[in-house]
N, C-alpha and C positions, 0 to 999 in steps of 0.2 A: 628443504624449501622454507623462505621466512615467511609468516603471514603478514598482506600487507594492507595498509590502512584506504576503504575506501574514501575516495577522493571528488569531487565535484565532476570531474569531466571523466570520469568511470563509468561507465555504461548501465551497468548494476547499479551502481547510488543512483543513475538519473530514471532508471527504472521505478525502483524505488520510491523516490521523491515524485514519479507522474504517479504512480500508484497508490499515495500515502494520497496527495493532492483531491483523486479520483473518490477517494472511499470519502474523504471529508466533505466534498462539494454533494456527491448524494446524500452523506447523512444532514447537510443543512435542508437538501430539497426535501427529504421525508421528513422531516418538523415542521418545515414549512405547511404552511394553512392553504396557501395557493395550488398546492399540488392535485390534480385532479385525482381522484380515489380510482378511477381505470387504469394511471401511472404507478402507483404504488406497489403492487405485488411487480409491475417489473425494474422498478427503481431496489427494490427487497432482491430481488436476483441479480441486478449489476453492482448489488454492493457485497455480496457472500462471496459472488466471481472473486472480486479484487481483495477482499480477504485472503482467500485460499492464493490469489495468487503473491500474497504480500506474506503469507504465510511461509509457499514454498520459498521461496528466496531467500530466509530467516533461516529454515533448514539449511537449504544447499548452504548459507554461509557457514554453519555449523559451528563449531570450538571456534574459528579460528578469530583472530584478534576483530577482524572488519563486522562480525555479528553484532558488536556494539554498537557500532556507528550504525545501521542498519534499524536497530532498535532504538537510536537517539532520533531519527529522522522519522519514526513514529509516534 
C-alpha cells in the first residue's frame, strides 16, 4: 500500500485543522484578562482534551508520509 498525502477534503486533515483551530481559540481565551477565573480550570481541561486528541491522530498517522502534513497544520 502507497502512503498517501493528506489532503483538504480528507476527513483527518479536516479533523485536524478543527482541532488545531479549537486548541488556539482557547489558548487566546486563557490569556485573555476577560476571562472569568471560574472559566479557567475548565477552559485548562478543554484544552489538554484537544491536545491528546490532536496528539492521538499524530500517532495513528505514524511513519507514514501524511504525519508531515498533520504536523505542518500545527
Amino acid at each position: 500500500m502507497f502512503p498517501q498525502r493528506a489532503m483538504p477534503g480528507d476527513p483527518a486533515w479536516q479533523q485536524v485543522m478543527e482541532l488545531q483551530s479549537r486548541k488556539e481559540a482557547i489558548e487566546r481565551w486563557l490569556s485573555s484578562t476577560a476571562v472569568p477565573c471560574q472559566l479557567v480550570e475548565a477552559l485548562q481541561e478543554m484544552l489538554a482534551t484537544t491536545k491528546r486528541e490532536l496528539q492521538a491522530l499524530e500517532d495513528q498517522a505514524g511513519s507514514n508520509n501524511s504525519s508531515s502534513v498533520y504536523r505542518r497544520a500545527g
